[in-house]
C-alpha positions as CSV (number, residue, x, y, z in Angstrom):
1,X,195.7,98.7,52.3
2,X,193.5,97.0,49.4
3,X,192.6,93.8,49.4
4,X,193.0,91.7,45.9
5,X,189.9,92.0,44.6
6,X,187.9,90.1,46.5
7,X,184.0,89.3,46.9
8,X,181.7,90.5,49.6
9,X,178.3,90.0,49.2
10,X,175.8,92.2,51.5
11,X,172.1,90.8,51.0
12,X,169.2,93.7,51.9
13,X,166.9,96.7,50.9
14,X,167.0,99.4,49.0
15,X,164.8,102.7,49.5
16,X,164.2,106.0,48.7
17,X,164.4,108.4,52.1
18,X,163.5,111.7,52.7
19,X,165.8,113.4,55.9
20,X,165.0,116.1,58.3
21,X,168.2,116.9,60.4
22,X,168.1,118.1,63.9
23,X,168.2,121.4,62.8
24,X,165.8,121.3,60.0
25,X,167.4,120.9,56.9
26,X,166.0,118.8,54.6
27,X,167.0,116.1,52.0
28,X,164.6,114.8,49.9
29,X,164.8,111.6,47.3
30,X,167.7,110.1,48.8
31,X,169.1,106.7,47.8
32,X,169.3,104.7,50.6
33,X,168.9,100.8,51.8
34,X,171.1,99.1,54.2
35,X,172.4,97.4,51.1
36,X,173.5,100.1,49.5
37,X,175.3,101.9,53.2
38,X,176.6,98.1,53.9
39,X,178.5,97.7,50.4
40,X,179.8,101.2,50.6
41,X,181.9,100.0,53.6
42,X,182.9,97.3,52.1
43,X,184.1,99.2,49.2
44,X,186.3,100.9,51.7
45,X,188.4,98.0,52.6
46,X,189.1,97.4,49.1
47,X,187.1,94.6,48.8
48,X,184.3,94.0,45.8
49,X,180.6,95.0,47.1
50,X,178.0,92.5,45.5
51,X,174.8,92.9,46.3
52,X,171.7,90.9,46.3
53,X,168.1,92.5,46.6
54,X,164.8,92.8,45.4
55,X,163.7,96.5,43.9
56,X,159.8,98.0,43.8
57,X,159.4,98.6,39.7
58,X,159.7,102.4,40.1
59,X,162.9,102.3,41.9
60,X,165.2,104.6,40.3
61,X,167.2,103.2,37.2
62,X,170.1,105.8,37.7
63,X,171.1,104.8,40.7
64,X,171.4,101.3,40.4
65,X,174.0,102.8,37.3
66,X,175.9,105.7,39.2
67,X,176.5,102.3,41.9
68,X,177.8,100.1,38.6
69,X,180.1,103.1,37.8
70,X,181.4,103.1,41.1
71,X,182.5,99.1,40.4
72,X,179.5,98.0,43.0
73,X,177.8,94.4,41.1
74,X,173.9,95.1,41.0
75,X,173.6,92.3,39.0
76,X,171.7,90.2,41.5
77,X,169.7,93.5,42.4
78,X,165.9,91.9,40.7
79,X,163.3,94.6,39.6
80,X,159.9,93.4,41.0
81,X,156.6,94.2,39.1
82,X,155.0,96.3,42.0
83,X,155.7,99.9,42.7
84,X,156.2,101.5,46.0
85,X,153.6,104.5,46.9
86,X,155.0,105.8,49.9
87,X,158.5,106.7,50.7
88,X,160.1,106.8,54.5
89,X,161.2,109.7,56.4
90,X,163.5,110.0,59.2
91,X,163.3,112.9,61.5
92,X,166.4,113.9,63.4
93,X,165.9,115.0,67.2
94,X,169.1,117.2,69.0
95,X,169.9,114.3,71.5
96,X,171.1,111.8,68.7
97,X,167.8,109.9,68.8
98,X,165.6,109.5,65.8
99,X,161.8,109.1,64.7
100,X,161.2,106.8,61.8
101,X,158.8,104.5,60.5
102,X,156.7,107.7,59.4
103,X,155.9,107.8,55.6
104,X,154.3,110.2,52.7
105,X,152.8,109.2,49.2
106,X,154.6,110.6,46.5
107,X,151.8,112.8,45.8
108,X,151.7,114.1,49.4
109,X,154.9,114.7,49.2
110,X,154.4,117.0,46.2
111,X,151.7,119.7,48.2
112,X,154.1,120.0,51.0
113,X,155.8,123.4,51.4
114,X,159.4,121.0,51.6
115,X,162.4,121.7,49.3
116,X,165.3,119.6,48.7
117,X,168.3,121.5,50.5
118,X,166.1,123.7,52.7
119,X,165.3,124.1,56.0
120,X,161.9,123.5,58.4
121,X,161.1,125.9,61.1
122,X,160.4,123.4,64.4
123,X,156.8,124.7,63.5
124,X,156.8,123.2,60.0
125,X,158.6,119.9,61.2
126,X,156.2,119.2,63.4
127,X,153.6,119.6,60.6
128,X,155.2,118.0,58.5
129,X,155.9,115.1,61.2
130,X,151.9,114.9,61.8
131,X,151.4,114.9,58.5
132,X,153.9,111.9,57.8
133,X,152.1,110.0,60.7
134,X,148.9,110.4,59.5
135,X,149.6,109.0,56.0
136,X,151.4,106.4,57.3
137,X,148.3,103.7,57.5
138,X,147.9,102.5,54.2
139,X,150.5,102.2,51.2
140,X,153.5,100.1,49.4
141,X,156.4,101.4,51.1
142,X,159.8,99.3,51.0
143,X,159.8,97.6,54.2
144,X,156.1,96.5,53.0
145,X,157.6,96.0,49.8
146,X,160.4,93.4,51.0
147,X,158.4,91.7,53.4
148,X,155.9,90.9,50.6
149,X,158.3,89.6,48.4
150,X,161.4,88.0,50.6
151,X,164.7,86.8,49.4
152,X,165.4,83.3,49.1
153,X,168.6,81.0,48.6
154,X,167.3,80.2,45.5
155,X,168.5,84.0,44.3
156,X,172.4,84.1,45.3
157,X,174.9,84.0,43.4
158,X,177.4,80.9,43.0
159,X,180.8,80.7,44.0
160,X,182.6,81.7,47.0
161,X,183.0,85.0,48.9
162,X,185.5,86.6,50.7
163,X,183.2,87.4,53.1
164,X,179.1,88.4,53.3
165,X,177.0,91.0,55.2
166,X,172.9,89.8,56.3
167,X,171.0,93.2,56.6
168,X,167.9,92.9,58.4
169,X,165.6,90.5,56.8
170,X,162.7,88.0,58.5
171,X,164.2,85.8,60.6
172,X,163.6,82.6,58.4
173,X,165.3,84.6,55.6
174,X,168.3,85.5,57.0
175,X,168.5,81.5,58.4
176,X,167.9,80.4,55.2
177,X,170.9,82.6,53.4
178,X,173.5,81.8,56.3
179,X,173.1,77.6,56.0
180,X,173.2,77.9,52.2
181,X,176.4,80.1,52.6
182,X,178.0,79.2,55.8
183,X,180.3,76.8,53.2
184,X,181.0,79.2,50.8
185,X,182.0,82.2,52.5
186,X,185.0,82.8,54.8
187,X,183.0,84.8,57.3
188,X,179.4,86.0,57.6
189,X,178.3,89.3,59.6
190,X,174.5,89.6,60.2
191,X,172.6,92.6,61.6
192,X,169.2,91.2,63.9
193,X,165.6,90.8,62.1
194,X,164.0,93.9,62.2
195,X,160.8,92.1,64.4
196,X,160.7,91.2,68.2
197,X,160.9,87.5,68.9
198,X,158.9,85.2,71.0
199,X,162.1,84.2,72.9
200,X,165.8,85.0,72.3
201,X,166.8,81.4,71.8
202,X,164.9,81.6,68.6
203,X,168.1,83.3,67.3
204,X,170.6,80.9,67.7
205,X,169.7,78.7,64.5
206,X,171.0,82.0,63.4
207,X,174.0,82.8,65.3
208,X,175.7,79.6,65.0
209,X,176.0,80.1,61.2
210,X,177.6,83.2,61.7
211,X,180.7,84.8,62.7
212,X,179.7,88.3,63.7
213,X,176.4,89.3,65.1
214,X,176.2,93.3,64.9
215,X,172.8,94.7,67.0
216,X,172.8,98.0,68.3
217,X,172.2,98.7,71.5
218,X,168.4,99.5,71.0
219,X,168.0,96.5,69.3
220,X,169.8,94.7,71.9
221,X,167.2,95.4,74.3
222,X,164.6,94.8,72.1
223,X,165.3,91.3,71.3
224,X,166.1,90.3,75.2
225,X,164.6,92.7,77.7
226,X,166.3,95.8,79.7
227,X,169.2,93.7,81.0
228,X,172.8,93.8,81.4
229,X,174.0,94.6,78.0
230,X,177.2,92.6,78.9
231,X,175.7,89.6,80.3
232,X,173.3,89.1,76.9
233,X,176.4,89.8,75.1
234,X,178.4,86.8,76.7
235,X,175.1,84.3,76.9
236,X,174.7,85.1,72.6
237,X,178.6,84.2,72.4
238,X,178.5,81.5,74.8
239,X,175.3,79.8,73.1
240,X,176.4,80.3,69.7
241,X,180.2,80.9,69.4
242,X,179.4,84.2,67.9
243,X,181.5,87.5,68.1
244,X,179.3,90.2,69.3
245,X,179.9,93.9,68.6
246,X,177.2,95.8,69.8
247,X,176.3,99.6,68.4
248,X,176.0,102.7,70.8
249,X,176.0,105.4,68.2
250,X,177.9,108.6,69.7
251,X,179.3,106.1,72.5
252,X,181.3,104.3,69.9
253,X,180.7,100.6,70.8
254,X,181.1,97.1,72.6
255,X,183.0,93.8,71.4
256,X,183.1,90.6,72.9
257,X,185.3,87.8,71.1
258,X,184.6,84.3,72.2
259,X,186.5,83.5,75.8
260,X,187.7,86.8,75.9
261,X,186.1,90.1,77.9
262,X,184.0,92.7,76.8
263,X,185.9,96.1,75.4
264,X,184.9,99.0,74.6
265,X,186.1,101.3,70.9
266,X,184.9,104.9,71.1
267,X,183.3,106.8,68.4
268,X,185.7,108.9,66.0
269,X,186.1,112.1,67.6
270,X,185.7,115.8,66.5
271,X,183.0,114.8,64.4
272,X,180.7,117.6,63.1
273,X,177.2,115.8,62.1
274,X,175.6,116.4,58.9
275,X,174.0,113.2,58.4
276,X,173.6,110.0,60.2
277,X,171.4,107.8,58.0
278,X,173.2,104.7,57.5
279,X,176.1,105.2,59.8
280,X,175.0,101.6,61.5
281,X,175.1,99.7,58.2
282,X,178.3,101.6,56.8
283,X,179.9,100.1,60.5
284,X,178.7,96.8,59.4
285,X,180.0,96.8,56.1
286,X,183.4,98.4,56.8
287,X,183.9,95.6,59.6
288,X,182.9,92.9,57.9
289,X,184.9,93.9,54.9
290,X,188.0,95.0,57.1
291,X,187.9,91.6,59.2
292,X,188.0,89.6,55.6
293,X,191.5,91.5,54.7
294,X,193.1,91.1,58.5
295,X,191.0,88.5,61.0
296,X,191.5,91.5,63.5
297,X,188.3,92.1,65.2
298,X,189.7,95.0,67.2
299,X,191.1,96.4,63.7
300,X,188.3,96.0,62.1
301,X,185.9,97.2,65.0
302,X,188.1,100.5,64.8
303,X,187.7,100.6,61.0
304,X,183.8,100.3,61.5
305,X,183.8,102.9,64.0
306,X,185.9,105.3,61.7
307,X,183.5,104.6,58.2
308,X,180.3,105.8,61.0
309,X,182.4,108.3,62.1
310,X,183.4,109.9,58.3
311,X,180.1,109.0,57.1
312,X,178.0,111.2,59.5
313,X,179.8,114.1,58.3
314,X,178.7,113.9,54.6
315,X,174.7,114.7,53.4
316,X,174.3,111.5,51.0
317,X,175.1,108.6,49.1
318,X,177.1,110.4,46.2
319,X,179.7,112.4,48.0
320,X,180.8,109.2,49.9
321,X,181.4,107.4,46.9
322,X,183.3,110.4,46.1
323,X,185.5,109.8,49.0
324,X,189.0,108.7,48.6
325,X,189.1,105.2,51.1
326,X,192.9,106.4,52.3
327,X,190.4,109.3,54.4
328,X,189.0,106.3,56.4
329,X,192.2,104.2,57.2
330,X,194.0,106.9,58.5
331,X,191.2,107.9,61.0
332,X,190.8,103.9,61.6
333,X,194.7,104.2,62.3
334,X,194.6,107.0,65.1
335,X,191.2,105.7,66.7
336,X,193.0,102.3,66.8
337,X,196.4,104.1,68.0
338,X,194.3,105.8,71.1
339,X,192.9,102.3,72.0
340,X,196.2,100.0,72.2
């Protein structure tokens, strides 16, 4: 079902990542971001993706044009006037889990023995893994990049908005965005800061501007400590009024409306993995986009779980925009039919 054209803004990063799968094939120069993942699950409810974000110099001008073919705004997308050296890789493990935060210069990158398409022996992914680590001190990379030069208010755009997505961004940042838009949009989604805080209550400034707060389960536990998952879910809702869907990857995931219990939507099944990167911010786009069209957050829950679901299965960025949306409804429609 499309929605009429409507506005969803999705504020966050950009990057360029390089991917080793769990077994060992590479992809190299990808566009990612949870931006860019967020607004393509937007798109997929048929709502408008615009995006808001601040770009290193060198950032690929291609991209930001094969996403304005694809009717995604990149207006509000700024170029900055520093370039990023090193780029991010994520390495894959067999049990679902996943090392990042490891990064390469470009010119690194070029010696390495690593081809686009390829695959790494374990022996050369470890190397290659070392290698990352050790380079890993010193550099621009995009995280450094964004923290260096935040987002403000001040760079929105006017109007109202069907709804809008808050990718991780400092704390004080994502604060800042949801007062100055709580009036303007219909309903807000916001993933957690990407930093551990002094005490949970620091997030409920936060919360209480938002509608939907979308951690995952490892982020979860990083913000409040190893407890109950659905005890911190009900104190966030209780303290803040916020509906709390919480990400468990392969598990699918957990919802809790306001007043209501804790349930439980399972990941799409028969899914053969290619790809995972971005699955989380794809769910967070797709729900938030899917919750603008119908106010069902079991609907749109389901819808999330189906974009992850699809999107795992494909190696990058182009072939999803490739897909035809209809692919992702109908899964959302038989994951929600097994659930009811």
């Amino acid at each position: 079902m499309k929605a009429a054209n409507r506005k969803c803004l999705t504020v966050g990063g950009f990057s360029v990542d390089h991917i080793v799968a769990a077994d060992g094939r590479v992809w190299l120069h990808q566009l990612g971001g949870n931006a860019v993942y967020s607004a393509l699950g937007i798109g997929w409810t048929g709502n408008v993706p615009q995006l808001v974000s601040r770009l290193p110099q060198n950032f690929p001008a291609h991209w930001l044009e094969l996403l304005k073919n694809q009717g995604f705004d990149v207006r509000y997308c700024k170029r900055g006037r520093e370039s990023v050296t090193h780029t991010e890789w994520f390495f894959y493990n067999h049990d679902g889990s996943r090392t990042d935060q490891v990064f390469l210069s470009t010119d690194e990158l070029s010696r390495m023995r690593c081809f686009h398409g390829g695959y790494l022996s374990p022996q050369e992914r470890d190397r290659l893994l070392h290698a990352a680590a050790k380079d890993s001190a010193e550099g621009m990379t995009f995280g450094a990049f964004r923290r260096r030069y935040p987002l403000s208010a001040a760079e929105l755009p006017s109007g109202s908005f069907a709804g809008v997505h808050l990718a991780p961004n400092p704390l004080e940042v994502q604060t800042e965005i949801a007062q100055e838009l709580r009036g303007r949009a219909q309903v807000i989604s916001v993933d957690p800061p990407p930093v551990a805080l002094q005490s949970p209550q620091e997030l409920l400034p936060l919360l209480r501007c938002v509608d939907l707060f979308l951690p995952s389960e490892k982020e979860v536990h990083a913000l409040f400590g190893q407890g109950n998952l659905c005890q911190i879910m009900r104190w966030c809702s209780e303290k803040s009024g916020v509906c709390v869907i919480v990400k468990l990857g392969a598990r699918g995931c957990l919802f809790l409306e306001p007043g209501r219990d804790v349930k439980r939507i399972p990941a799409l099944p028969d899914v053969s993995e290619v790809n995972p990167t971005g699955a989380g911010d794809i769910f967070a786009g797709a729900v938030l986009g899917h919750y603008t069209v119908h106010r069902s957050v079991e609907r749109a829950v389901c819808f999330g779980a189906a974009a992850a679901g699809i999107r795992v299965q494909y190696s990058d960025i182009p072939s999803l925009l490739n897909l035809d949306a209809d692919e992702v409804h109908k899964a959302a429609a038989k994951l929600y039919s097994k659930v009811t």
